[in-house]
Short mmCIF file of the C-alpha atoms (twelve columns), coordinates in Angstrom:
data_MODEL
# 
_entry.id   MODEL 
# 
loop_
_atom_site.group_PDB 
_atom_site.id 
_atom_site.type_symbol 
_atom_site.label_atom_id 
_atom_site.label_alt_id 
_atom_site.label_comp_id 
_atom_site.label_asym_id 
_atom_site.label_seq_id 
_atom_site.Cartn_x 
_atom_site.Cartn_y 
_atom_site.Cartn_z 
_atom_site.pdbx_PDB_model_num 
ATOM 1   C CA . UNK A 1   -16.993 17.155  -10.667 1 
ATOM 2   C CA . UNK A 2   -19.760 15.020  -12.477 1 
ATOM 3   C CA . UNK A 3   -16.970 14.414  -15.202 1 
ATOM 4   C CA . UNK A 4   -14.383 13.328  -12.625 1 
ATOM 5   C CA . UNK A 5   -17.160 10.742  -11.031 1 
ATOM 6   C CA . UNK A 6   -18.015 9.326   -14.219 1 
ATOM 7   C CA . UNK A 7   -14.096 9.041   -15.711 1 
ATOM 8   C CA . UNK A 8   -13.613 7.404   -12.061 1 
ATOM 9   C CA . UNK A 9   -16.592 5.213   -12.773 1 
ATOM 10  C CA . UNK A 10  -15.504 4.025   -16.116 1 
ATOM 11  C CA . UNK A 11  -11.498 3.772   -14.980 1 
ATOM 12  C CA . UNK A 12  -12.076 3.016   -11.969 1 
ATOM 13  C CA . UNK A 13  -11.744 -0.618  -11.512 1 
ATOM 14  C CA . UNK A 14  -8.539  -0.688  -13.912 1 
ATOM 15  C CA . UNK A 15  -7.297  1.854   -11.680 1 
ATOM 16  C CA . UNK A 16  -7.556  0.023   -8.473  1 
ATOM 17  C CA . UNK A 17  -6.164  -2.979  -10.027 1 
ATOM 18  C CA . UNK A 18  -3.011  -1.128  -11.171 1 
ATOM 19  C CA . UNK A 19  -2.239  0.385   -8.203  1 
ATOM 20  C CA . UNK A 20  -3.369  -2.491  -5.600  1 
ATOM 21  C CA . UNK A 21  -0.644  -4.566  -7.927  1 
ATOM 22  C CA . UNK A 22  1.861   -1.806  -6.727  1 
ATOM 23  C CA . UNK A 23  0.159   -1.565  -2.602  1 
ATOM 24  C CA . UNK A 24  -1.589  1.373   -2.705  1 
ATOM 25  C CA . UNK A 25  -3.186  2.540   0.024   1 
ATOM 26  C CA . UNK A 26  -4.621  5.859   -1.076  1 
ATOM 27  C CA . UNK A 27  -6.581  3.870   -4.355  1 
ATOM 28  C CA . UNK A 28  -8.073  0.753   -1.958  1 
ATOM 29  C CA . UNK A 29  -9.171  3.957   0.470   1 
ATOM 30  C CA . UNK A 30  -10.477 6.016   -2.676  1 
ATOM 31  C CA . UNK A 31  -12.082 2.896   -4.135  1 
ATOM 32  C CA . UNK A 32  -14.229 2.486   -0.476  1 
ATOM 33  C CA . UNK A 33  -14.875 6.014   -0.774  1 
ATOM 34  C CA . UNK A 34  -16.393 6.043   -4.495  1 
ATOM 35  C CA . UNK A 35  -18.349 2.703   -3.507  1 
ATOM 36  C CA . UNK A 36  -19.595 4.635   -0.708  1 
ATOM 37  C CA . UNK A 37  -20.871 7.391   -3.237  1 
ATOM 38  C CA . UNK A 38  -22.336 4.512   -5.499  1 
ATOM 39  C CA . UNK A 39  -19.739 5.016   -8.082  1 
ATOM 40  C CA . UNK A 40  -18.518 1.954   -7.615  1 
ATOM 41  C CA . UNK A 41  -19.309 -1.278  -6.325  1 
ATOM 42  C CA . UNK A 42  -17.972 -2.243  -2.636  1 
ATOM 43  C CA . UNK A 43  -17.899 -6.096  -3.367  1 
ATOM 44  C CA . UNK A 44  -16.181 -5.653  -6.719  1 
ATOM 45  C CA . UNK A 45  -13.972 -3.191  -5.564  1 
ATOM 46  C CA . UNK A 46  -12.978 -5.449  -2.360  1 
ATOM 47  C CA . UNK A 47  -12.235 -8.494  -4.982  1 
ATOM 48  C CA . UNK A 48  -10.161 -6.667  -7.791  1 
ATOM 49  C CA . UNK A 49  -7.586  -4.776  -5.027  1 
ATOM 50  C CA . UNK A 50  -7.497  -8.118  -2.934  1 
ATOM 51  C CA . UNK A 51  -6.876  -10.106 -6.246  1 
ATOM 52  C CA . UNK A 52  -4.520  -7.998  -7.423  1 
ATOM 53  C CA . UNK A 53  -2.808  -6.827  -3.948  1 
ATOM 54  C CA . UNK A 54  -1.355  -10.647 -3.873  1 
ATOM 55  C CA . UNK A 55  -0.228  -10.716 -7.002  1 
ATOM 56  C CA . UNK A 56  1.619   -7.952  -6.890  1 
ATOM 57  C CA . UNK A 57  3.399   -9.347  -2.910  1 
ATOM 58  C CA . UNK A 58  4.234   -12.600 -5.267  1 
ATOM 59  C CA . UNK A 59  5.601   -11.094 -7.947  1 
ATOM 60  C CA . UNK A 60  7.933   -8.634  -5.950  1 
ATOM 61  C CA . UNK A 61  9.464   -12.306 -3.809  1 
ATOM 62  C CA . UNK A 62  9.395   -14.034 -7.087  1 
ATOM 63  C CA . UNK A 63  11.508  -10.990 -8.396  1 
ATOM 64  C CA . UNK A 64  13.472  -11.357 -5.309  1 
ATOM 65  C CA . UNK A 65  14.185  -15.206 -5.046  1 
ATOM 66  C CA . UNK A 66  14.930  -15.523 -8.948  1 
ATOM 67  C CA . UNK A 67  15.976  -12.516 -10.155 1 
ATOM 68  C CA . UNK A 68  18.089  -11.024 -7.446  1 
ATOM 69  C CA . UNK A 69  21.198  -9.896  -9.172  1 
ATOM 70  C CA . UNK A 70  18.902  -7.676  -11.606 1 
ATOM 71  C CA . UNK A 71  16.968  -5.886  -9.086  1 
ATOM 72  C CA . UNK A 72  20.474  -5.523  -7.044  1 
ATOM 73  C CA . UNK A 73  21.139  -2.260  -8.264  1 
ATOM 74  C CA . UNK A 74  17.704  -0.835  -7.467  1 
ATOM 75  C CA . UNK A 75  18.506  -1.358  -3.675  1 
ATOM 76  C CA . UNK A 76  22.334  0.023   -3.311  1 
ATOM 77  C CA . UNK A 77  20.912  3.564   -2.378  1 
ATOM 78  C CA . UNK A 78  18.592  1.655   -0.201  1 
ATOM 79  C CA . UNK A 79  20.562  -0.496  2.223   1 
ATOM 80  C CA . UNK A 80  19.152  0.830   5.335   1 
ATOM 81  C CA . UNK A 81  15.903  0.072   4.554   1 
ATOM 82  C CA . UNK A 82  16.338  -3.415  3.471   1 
ATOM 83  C CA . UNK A 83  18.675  -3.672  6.799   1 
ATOM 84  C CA . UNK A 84  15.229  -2.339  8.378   1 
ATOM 85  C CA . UNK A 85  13.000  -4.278  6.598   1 
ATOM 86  C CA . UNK A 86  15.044  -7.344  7.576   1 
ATOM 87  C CA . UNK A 87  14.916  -6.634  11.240  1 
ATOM 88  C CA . UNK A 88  11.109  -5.888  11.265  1 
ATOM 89  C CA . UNK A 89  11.069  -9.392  9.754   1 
ATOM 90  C CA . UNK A 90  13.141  -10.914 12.202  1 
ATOM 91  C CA . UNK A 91  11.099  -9.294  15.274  1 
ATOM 92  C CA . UNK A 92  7.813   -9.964  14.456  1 
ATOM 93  C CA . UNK A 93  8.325   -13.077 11.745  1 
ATOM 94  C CA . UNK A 94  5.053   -14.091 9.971   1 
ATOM 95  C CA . UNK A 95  3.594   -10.652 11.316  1 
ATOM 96  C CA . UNK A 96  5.769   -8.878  9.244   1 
ATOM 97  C CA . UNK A 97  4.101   -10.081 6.170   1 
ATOM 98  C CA . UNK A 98  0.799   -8.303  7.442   1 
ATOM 99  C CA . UNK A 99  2.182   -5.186  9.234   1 
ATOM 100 C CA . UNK A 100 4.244   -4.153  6.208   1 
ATOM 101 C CA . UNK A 101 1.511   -3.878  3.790   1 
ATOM 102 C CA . UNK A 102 0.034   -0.648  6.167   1 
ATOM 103 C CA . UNK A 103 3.718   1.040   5.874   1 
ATOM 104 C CA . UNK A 104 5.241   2.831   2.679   1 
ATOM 105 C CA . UNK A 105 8.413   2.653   2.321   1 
ATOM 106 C CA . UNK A 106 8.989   -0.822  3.193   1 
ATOM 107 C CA . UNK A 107 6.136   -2.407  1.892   1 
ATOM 108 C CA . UNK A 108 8.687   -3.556  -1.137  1 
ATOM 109 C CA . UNK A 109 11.320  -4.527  0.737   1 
ATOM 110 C CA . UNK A 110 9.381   -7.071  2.845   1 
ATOM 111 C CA . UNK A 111 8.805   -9.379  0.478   1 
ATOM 112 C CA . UNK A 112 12.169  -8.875  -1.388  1 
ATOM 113 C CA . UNK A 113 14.120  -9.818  2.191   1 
ATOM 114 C CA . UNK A 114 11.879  -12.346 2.430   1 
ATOM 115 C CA . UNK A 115 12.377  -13.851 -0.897  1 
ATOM 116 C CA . UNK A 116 16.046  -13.046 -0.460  1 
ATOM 117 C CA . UNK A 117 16.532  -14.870 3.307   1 
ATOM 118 C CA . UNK A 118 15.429  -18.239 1.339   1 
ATOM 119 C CA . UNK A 119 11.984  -17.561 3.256   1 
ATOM 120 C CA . UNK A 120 9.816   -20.907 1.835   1 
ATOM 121 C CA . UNK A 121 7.762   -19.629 -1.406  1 
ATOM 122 C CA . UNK A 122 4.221   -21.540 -0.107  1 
ATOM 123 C CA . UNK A 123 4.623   -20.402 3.165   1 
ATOM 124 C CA . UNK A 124 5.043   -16.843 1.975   1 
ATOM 125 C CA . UNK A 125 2.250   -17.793 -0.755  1 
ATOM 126 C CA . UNK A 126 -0.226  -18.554 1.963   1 
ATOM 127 C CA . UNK A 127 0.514   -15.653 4.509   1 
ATOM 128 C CA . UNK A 128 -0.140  -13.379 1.970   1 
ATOM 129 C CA . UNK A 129 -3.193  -14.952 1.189   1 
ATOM 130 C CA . UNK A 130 -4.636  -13.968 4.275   1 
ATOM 131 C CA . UNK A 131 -2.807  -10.939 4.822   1 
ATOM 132 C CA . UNK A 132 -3.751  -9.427  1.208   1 
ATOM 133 C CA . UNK A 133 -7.994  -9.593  2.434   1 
ATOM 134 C CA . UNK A 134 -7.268  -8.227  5.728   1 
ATOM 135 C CA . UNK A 135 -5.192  -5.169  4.242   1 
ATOM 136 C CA . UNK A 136 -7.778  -4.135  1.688   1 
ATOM 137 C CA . UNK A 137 -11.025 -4.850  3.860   1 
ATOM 138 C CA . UNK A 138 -9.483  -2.425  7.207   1 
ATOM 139 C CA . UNK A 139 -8.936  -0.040  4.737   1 
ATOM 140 C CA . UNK A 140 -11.727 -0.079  2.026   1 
ATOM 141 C CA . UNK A 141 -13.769 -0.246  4.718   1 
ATOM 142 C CA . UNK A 142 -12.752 2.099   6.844   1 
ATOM 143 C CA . UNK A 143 -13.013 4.544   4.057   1 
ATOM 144 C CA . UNK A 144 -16.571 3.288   3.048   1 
ATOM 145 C CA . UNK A 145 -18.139 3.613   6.579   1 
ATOM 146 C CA . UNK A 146 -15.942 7.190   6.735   1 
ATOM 147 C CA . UNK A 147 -17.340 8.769   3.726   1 
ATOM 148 C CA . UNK A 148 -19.296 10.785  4.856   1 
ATOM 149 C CA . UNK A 149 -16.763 12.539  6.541   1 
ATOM 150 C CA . UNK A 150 -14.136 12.463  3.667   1 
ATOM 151 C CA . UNK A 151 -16.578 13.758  1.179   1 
ATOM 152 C CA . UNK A 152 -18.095 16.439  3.647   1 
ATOM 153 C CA . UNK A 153 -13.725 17.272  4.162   1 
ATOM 154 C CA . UNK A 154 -13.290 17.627  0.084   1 
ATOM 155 C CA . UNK A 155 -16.019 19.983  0.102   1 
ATOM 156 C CA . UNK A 156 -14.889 21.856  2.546   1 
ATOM 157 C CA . UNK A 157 -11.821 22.032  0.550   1 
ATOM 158 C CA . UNK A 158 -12.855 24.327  -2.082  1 
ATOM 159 C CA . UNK A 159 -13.394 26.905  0.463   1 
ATOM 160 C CA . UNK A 160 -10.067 26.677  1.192   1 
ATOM 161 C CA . UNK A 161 -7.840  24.816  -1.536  1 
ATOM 162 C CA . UNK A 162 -4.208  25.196  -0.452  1 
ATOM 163 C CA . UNK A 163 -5.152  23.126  3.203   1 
ATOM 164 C CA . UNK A 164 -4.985  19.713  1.032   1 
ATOM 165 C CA . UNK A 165 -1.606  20.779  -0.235  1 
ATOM 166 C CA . UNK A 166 -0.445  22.212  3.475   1 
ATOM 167 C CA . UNK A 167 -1.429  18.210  4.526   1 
ATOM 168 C CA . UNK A 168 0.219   16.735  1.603   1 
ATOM 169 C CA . UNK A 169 3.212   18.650  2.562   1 
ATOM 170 C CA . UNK A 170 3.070   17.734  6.231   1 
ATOM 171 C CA . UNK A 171 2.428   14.205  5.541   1 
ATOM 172 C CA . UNK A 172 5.114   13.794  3.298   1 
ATOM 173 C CA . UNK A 173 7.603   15.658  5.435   1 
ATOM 174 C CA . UNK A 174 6.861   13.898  8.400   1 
ATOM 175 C CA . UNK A 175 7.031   10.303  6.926   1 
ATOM 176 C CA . UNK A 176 10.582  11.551  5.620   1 
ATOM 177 C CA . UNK A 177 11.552  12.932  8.812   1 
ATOM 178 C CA . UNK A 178 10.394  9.762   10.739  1 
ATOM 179 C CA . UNK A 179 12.580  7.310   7.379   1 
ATOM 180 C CA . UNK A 180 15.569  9.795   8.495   1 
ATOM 181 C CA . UNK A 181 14.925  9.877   11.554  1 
ATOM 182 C CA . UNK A 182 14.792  5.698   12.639  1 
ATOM 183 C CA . UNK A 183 16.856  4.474   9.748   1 
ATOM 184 C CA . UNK A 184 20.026  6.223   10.986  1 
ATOM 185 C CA . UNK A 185 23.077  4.773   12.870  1 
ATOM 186 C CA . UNK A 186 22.885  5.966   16.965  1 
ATOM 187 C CA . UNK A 187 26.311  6.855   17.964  1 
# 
């Protein structure tokens, strides 16, 4: 365990910058979590995954304004979810840039429809500006005032190992289930 804390420690920050690039929101939680422990620290932690949270929103609508026809064929087994992605944009508008960064699944697509519905680049540029800060600080700091509980949960975890993979499981299946579920034609 001491090990993993210190690897975490030393990797950590690189860590959370890779994956807040990609949206992660089991890193941003992990990172609150670790600063919590004093592995790492909170207002470090809060500027790296904000920094690099925004990047990574730009670079997926610059991908998706300029470089359409390459990422095309990423997105043919994928139609109903940019179909959903576009709706969810259409209904809610400039609250679909914030709401989609708290749901996997879509929280690609958004910007891609965005990007390619000719959505203006500053606009887009300057929602996610905001958006980006409010994503990371609900959920590093929800983690950070909850870690207590979450590490008192991963103890309790070695007493019984297989319940993390039983939620894993459930998790998983029910977020599939749910995709399925709402993504399908109603007849």
């Amino acid at each position: 365990m001491e090990d993993t804390l210190t690897s975490l420690s030393t990797w950590g920050y690189l860590a959370l910058a890779f994956f807040s690039f990609g949206g992660s929101l089991v890193v941003v939680a992990a990172a609150g979590v670790l600063s919590y422990m004093g592995e790492m620290n909170l207002l470090i932690s809060l500027a790296i995954a904000t920094i690099f949270n925004y990047i990574g929103d730009m670079f997926l609508f610059y991908l998706g304004r300029y470089h359409k026809e390459d990422i095309k064929p990423y997105f043919e087994k994928h139609k109903r979810k940019v179909a959903l992605s576009t709706l969810i944009l259409r209904k809610y508008g400039v609250l679909a840039i914030f709401i989609q960064k708290f749901l996997y699944g879509i929280k690609t697509l958004i910007p891609i429809s965005m990007a390619l519905s000719r959505y203006d680049f500053k606009k887009f540029g300057l929602y996610n500006l905001l958006a980006s800060p409010f994503f990371v600080a609900v959920i590093m700091f929800s983690a950070y005032f909850s870690g207590e509980t979450i590490k008192a949960l991963f103890e309790s975890f070695k007493e019984y190992p297989w319940v993390p993979f039983l939620i894993l499981f459930s998790i998983v299946g029910a977020t599939w289930y749910a995709m399925e579920h709402f993504t399908k034609r109603r007849r």
